[in-house]
C-alpha positions in Angstrom: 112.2 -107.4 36.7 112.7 -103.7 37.5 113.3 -101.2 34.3 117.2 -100.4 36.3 118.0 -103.9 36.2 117.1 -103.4 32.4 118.9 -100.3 31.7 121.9 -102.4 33.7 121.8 -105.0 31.8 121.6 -102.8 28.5 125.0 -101.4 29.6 127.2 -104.4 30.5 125.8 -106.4 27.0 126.6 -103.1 24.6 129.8 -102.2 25.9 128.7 -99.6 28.4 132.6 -99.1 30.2 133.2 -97.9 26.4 130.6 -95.6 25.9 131.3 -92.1 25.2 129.4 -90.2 27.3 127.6 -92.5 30.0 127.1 -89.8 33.1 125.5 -91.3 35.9 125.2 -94.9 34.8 125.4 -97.5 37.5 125.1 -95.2 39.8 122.6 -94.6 42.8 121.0 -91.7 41.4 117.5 -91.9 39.9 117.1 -93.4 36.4 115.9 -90.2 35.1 119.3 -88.8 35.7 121.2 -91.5 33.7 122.6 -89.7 30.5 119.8 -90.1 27.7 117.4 -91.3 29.9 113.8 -90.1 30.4 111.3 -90.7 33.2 107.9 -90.0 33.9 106.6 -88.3 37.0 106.1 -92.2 38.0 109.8 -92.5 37.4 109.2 -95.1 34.7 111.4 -94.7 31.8 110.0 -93.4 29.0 112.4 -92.1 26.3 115.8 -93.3 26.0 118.4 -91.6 23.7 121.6 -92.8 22.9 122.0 -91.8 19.5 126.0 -92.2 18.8 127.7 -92.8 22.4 129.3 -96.2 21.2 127.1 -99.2 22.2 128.0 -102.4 20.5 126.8 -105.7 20.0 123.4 -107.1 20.2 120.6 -105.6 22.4 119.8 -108.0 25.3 116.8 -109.8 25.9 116.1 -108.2 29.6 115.9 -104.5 27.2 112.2 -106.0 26.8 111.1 -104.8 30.0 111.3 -101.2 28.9 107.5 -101.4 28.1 106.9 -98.0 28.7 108.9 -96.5 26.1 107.7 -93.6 24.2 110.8 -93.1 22.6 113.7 -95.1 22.1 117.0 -93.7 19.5 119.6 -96.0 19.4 120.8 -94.7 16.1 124.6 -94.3 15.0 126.3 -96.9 17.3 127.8 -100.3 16.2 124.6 -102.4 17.4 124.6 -105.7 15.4 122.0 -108.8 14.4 118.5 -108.7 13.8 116.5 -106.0 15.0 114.9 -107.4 17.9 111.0 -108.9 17.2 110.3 -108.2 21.3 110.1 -104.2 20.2 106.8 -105.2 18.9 105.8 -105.0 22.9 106.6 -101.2 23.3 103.1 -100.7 22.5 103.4 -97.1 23.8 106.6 -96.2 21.3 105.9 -93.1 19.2 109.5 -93.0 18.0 111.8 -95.9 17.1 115.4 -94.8 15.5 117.8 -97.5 14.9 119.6 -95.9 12.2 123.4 -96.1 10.7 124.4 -99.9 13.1 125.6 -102.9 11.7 121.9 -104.9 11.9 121.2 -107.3 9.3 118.0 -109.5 8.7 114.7 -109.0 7.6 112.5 -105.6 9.2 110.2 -107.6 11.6 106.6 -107.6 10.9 106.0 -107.4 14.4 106.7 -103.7 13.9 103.6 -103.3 12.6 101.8 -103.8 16.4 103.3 -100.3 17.3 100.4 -98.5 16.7 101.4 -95.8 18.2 104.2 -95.0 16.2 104.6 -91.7 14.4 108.6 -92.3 13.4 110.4 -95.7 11.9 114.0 -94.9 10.8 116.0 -98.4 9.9 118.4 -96.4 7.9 121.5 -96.9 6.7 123.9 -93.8 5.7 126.0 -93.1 2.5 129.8 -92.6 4.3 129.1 -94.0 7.9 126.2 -96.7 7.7 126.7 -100.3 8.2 123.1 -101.7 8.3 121.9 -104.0 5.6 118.2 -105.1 6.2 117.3 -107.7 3.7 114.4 -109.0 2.6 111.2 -107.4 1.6 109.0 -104.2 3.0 106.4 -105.5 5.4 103.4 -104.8 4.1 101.8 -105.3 7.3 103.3 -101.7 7.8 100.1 -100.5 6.6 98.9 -101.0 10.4 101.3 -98.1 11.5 98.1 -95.3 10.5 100.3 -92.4 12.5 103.0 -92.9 10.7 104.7 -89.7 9.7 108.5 -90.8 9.0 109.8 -94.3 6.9 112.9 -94.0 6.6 114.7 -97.4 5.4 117.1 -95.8 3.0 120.6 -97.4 2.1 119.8 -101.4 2.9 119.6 -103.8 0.7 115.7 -104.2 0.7 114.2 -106.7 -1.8 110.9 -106.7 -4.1 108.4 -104.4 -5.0 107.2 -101.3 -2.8 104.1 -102.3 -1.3 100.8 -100.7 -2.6 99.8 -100.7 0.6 102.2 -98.2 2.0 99.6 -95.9 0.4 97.1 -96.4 2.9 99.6 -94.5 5.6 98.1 -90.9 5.2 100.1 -89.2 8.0 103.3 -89.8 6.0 105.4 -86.4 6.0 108.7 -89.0 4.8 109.3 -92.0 2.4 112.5 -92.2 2.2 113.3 -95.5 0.8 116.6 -94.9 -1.7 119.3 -97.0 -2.0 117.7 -100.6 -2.0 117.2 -102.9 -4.3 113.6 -102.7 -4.9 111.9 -103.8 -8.0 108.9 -102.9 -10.0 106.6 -100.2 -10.8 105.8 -97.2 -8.5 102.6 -98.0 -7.0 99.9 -95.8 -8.9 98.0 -95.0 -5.6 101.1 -93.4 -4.0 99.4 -89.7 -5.1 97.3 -90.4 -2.3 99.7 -89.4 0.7 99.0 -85.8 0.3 101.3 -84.8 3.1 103.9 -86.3 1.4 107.0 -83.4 1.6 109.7 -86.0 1.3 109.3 -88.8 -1.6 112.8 -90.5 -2.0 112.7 -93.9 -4.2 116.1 -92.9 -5.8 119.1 -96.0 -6.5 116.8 -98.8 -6.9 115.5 -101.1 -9.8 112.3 -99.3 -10.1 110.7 -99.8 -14.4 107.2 -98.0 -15.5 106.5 -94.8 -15.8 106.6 -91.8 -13.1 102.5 -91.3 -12.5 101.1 -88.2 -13.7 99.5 -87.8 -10.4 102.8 -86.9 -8.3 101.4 -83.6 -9.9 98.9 -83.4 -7.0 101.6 -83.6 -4.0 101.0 -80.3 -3.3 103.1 -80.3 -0.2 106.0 -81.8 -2.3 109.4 -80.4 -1.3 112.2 -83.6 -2.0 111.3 -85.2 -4.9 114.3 -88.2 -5.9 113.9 -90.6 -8.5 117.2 -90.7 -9.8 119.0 -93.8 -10.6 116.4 -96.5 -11.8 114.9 -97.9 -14.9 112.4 -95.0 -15.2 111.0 -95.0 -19.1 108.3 -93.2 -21.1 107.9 -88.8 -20.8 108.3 -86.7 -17.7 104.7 -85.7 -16.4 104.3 -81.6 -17.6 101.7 -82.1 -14.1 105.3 -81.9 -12.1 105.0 -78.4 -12.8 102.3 -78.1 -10.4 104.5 -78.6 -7.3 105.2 -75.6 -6.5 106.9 -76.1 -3.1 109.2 -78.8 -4.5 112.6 -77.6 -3.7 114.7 -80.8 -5.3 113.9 -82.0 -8.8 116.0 -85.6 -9.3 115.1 -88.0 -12.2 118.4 -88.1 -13.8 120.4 -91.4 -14.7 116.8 -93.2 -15.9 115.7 -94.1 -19.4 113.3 -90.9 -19.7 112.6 -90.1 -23.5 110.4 -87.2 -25.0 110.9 -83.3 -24.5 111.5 -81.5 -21.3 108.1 -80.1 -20.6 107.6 -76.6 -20.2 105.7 -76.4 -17.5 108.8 -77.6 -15.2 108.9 -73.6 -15.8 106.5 -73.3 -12.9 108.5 -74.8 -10.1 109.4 -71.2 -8.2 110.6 -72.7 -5.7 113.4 -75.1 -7.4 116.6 -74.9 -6.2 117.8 -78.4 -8.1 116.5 -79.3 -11.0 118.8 -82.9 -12.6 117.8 -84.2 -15.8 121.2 -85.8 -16.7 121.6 -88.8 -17.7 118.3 -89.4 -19.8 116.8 -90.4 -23.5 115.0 -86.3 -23.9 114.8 -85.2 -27.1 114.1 -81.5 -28.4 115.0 -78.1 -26.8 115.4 -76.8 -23.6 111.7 -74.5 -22.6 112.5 -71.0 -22.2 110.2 -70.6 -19.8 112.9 -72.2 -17.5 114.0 -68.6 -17.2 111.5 -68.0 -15.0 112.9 -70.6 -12.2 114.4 -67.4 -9.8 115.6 -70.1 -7.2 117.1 -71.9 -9.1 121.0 -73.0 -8.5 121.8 -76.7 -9.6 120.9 -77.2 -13.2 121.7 -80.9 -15.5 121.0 -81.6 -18.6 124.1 -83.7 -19.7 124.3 -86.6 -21.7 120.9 -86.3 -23.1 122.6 -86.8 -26.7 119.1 -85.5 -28.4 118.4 -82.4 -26.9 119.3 -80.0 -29.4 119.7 -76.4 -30.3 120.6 -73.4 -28.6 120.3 -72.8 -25.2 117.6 -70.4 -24.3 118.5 -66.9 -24.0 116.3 -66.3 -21.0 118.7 -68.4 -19.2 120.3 -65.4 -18.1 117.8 -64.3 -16.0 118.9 -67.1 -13.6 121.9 -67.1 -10.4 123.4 -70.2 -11.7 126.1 -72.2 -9.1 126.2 -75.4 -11.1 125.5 -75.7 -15.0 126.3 -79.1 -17.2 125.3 -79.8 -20.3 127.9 -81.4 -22.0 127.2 -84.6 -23.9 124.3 -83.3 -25.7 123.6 -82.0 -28.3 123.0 -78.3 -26.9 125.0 -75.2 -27.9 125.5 -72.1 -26.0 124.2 -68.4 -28.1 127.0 -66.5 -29.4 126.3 -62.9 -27.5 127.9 -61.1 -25.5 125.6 -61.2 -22.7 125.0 -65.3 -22.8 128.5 -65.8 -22.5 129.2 -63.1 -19.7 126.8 -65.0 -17.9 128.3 -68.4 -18.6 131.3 -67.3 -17.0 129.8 -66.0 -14.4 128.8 -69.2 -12.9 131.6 -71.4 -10.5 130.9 -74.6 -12.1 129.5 -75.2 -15.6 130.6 -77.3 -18.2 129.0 -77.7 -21.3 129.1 -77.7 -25.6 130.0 -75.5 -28.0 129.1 -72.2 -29.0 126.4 -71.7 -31.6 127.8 -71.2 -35.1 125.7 -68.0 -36.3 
């Protein structure tokens, strides 16, 4: 079966006459100059993009002839069922995006034959996402060793994250928020030093966060919020120095902010909220220059005033109401209070 005959049959089973932008489909001209379609000098087809241009329905069975994909984006359309196990024979994909569709089922473990593959994005999104994988992460993933990008966020993933997923040193992304995943963070997870994205917000997630995320020195996204998080935040964290997001809030986290959070120079948001901490707020948080997001609320046992070196810092968004922080009374801390768009937050300190 010829790879038009494919692409042909790709078009009349997703709704092709519907597609938004479908130039030269159908037509005489040469494959390669079918809208989102890529050939090689051979003519074979190669890459195939058709991120958001309206195909529906399930992929057919002739798309299987499209062997010689290297990349293949069918991301933000209204594909539904399973995600086809015959991917598992484009052994010479590098990129696979079938992001934000309606699929539903488990994520195949056939996957894990693309060897080649540098990108796997099965996500769902926040506003426009319809896709609800089930089931549990493959573990057979592991197999994937060029693996830069996993993106499964916003399904409705099952079980614990695999201790395996460690293994994948290439990762840049892991990005899977928004599940329903279970269980501890896996303690070897430190080792994916390329790490710049670590996303394992919105899921069911108990233990501790390892002291060892300290050593992610490439660290820019760092999401934990919205699990069962217990026990002290790591003072390693302020080792990261690239990190740019700080989430842990709306977790169980006890003990005192650590001081060395102080460090992160690079922080733009920093979200506590939502916690068990106890004590004051560091002053050496007046050294975090990039600073612009900043939560401490409800955290009913931190206490005293707010630092004074706060000041220092271009504030867009302060909250710490629903603890037990006050603001000092001078003239200069309250200037700066006002000065910021949105805050909201306690009392001022009685003198």
């Amino acid at each position: 079966m010829s790879e038009r005959f494919a692409l042909v049959t790709l078009y009349n089973a997703t709704g092709g006459s519907r597609w938004t932008i479908s130039d030269n489909w159908l037509t005489d001209a040469p494959t390669g100059q079918w809208r989102g379609v890529t050939t090689d000098a051979e003519g074979r087809v190669i890459g195939l993009e058709l991120s958001g241009v309206g195909l529906e329905g399930r992929l057919p069975q002739e798309f299987a002839y499209l062997t010689n994909l290297r990349r293949l984006n069918l991301s933000y359309n209204q594909l539904t069922g399973d995600i086809p196990a015959y991917l598992a024979e484009f052994t010479e994909l590098e990129e696979l995006g079938l992001a934000v569709n309606a699929l539903t089922g488990p994520i195949p473990v056939e996957l894990s034959r693309l060897t080649n593959l540098r990108v796997l994005d099965l996500s769902n999104d926040l506003f426009a996402g319809r896709n609800r994988l089930t089931g549990q992460i493959p573990s057979e993933l592991v197999q994937l060793s060029h693996l830069e990008v996993l993106n499964l966020a916003f399904n409705s993933l099952t079980g614990p994250i695999p201790a395996e997923l460690a293994s994948l040193r290439n990762l840049t992304v892991l990005d899977i928020e928004q599940n329903d995943l279970s269980g501890p963070i896996p303690s070897d997870l430190d080792n994916l030093s390329d790490l710049e994205v670590l996303s394992l917000s919105g899921n069911r997630i108990t233990g501790t966060i390892p002291s060892a995320f300290g050593d992610l020195s490439n660290l820019r996204d760092l999401k934990l919020h919205m699990n069962q998080l217990s026990g002290p935040i790591p003072p390693s964290l302020g080792r990261l120095r690239s990190l740019t997001r700080l989430s842990l809030c709306c977790n169980a986290l006890t003990g005192q902010i650590p001081p060395e959070l102080g460090n992160l120079s690079s922080v733009e948001f920093l979200g506590l909220q939502v916690n068990e901490l106890s004590g004051s707020v560091p002053s050496e948080f007046g050294r975090l220059s990039a600073l612009r997001h900043l939560y401490f609320f409800t955290n009913a046992d931190l206490r005293g005033p707010l630092p004074q070196e706060l000041v220092n810092l271009r504030l867009t968004t302060f909250n710490w109401i629903l603890a037990g922080l006050c603001s000092p009374p001078n003239a200069e801390f309250q200037n700066w209070l006002r000065s910021i768009p949105r805050y909201d937050g306690g009392g001022v300190c009685s003198t």
